[in-house]
C-alpha positions as CSV (number, residue, x, y, z in Angstrom):
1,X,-10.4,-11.9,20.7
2,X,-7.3,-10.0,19.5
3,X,-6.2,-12.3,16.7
4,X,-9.8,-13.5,15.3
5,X,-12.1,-10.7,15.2
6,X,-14.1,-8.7,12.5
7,X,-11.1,-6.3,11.8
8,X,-9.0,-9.6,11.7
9,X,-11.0,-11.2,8.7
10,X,-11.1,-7.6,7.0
11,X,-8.0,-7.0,6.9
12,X,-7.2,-10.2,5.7
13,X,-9.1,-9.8,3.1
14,X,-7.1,-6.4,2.0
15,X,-3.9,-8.1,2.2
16,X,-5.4,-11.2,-0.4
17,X,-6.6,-8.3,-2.7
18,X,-2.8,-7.2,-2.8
19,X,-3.7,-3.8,-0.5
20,X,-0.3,-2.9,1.5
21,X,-0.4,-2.2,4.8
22,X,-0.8,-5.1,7.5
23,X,0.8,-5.7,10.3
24,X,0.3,-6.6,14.6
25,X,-2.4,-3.9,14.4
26,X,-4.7,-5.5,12.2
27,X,-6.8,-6.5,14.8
28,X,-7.5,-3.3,15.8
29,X,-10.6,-1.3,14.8
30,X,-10.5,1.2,12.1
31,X,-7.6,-0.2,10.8
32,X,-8.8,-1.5,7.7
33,X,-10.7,1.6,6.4
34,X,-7.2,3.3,7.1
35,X,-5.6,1.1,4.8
36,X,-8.7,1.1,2.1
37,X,-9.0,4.8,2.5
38,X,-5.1,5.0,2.0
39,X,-4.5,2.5,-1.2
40,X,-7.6,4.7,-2.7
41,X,-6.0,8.0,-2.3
42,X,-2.4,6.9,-3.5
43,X,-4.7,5.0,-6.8
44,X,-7.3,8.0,-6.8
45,X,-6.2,10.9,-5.3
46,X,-8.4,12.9,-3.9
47,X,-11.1,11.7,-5.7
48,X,-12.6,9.4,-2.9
49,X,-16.6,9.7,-1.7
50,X,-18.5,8.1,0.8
51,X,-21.7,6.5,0.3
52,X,-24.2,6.3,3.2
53,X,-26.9,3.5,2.6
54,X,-29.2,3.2,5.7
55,X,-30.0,0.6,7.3
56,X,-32.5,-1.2,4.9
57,X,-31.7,1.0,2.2
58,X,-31.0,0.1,-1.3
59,X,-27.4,-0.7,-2.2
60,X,-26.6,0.8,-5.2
61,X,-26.1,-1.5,-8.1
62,X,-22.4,-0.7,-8.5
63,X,-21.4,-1.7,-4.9
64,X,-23.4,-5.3,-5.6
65,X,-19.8,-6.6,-6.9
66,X,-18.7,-6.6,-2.9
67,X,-21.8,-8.7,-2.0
68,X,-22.5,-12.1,-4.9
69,X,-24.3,-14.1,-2.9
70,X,-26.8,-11.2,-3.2
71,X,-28.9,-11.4,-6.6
């Protein structure tokens, strides 16, 4: 449970994409949207938004990137 989990396999996938940050806590929730929400702000600034989509909402077409399998 603590080493294959949904924050495991997330933040896996920041450390691929060459996001820093990582380490023992990775398994831990709310740990990757630290890291995400950190590599934006030292690429962007203070420039960040968040999106709400609700559930069953349209994803904007600019965010399909994140999700290919979805045409």
């Amino acid at each position: 449970m603590l080493h294959n989990n949904c924050a495991t396999a997330v933040n896996a996938g920041l450390t691929a994409a060459g996001i820093p940050g990582g380490g023992w806590y990775d398994s831990l929730p709310g740990i990757a949207g630290e890291r995400a929400k950190a590599y934006n702000k030292q690429q962007n600034g203070d420039n960040s938004s968040t999106v709400t989509i609700p559930k069953g909402g349209r994803v904007p077409s600019t965010y399909m990137r994140f999700n290919p399998s979805v045409k």
